[in-house]
C-alpha positions in Angstrom: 2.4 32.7 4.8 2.7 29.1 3.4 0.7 28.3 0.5 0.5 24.5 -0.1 -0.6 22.5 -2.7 -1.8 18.8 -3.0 -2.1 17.0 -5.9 -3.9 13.7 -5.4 -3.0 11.0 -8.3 -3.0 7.3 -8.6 -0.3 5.2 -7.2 -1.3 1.5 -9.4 2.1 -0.5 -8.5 3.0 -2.1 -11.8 4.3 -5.2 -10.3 4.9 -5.0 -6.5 2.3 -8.5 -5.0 0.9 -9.1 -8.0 2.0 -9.1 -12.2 1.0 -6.3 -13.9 -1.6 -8.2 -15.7 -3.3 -9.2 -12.4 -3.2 -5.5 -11.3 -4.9 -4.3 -14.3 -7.3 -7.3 -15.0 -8.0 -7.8 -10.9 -7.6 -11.3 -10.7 -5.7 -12.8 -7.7 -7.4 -10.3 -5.5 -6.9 -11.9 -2.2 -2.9 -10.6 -2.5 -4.2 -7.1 -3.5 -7.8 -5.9 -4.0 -7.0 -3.5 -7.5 -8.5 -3.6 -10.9 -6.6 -1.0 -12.8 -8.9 -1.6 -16.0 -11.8 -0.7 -14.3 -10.2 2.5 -12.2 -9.8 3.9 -15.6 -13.0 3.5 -17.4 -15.0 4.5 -14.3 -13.1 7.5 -14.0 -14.1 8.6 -17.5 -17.6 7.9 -17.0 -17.7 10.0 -14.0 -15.4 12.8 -15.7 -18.1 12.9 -18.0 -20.7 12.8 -15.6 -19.7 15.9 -13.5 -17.9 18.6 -15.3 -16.5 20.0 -11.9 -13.9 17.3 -11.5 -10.8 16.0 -12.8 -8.3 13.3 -12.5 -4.5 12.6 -12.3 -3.1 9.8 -13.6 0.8 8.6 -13.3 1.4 4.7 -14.6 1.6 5.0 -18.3 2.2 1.5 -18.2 -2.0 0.7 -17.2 -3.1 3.9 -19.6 -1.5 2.4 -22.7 -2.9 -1.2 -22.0 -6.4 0.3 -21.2 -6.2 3.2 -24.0 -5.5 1.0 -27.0 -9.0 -1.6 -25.8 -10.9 1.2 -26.2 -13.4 2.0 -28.8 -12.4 4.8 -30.9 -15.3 6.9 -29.1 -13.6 6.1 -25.7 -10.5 7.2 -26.7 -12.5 10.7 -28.7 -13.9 10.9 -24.9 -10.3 10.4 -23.3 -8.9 13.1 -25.5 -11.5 15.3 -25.1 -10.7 15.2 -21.3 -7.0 15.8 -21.2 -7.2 19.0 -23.8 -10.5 20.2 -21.4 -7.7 19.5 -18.4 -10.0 17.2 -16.3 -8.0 14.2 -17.2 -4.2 15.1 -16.5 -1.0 13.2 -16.7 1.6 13.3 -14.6 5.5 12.6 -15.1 4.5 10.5 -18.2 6.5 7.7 -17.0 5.5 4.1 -17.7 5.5 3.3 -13.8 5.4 6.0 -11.1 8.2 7.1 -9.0 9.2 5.8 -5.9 11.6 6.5 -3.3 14.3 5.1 -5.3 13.3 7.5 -8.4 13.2 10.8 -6.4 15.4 13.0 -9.1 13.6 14.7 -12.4 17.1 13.2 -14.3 15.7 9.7 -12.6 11.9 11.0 -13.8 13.2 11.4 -17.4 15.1 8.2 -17.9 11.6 6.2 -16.7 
């Protein structure tokens, strides 16, 4: 018996068509339809909303410029999620890994 598990999480490229800034701000969408900012606060909202779900985050670049433009109750609410477990992130790294990063050595030096 194989037992499989699949772990869905975000892949925002912190650079790749568009700056980082475009990414998270969503402006210059006709290179890359994304709005990081928004991925983020929607998420919490819905996290909120339905107790059942969570969410897995990787870019620690995008969650430190969204985290620190919050109010001090979004960020209560934020911290409320990832001790509950419904809000979980991964690696910790400031971008996510990519082919190129495919060692935890790699993982740790990110």
């Amino acid at each position: 018996m194989l037992t499989v598990h699949l772990i869905a999480h975000t892949h925002d490229d912190v650079g790749w068509l568009k700056t980082y800034e475009e990414y998270f701000t969503g402006i210059k969408n006709g290179n890359a339809h994304a709005k990081v900012s928004q991925i983020l606060t929607e998420v919490v909202f819905e996290l909120q909303r339905d107790p059942s779900c969570k969410f897995t985050f990787v870019e620690m670049k995008y969650f430190n410029m969204w985290y620190t433009r919050q109010t001090k109750k979004m960020q209560e609410d934020v911290k409320k999620l990832i001790k509950e477990g419904r809000f979980e992130i991964t690696m910790g790294g400031w971008v996510g890994p990519e082919e190129s990063v495919a060692y935890y050595d790699d993982m740790i030096s990110n």
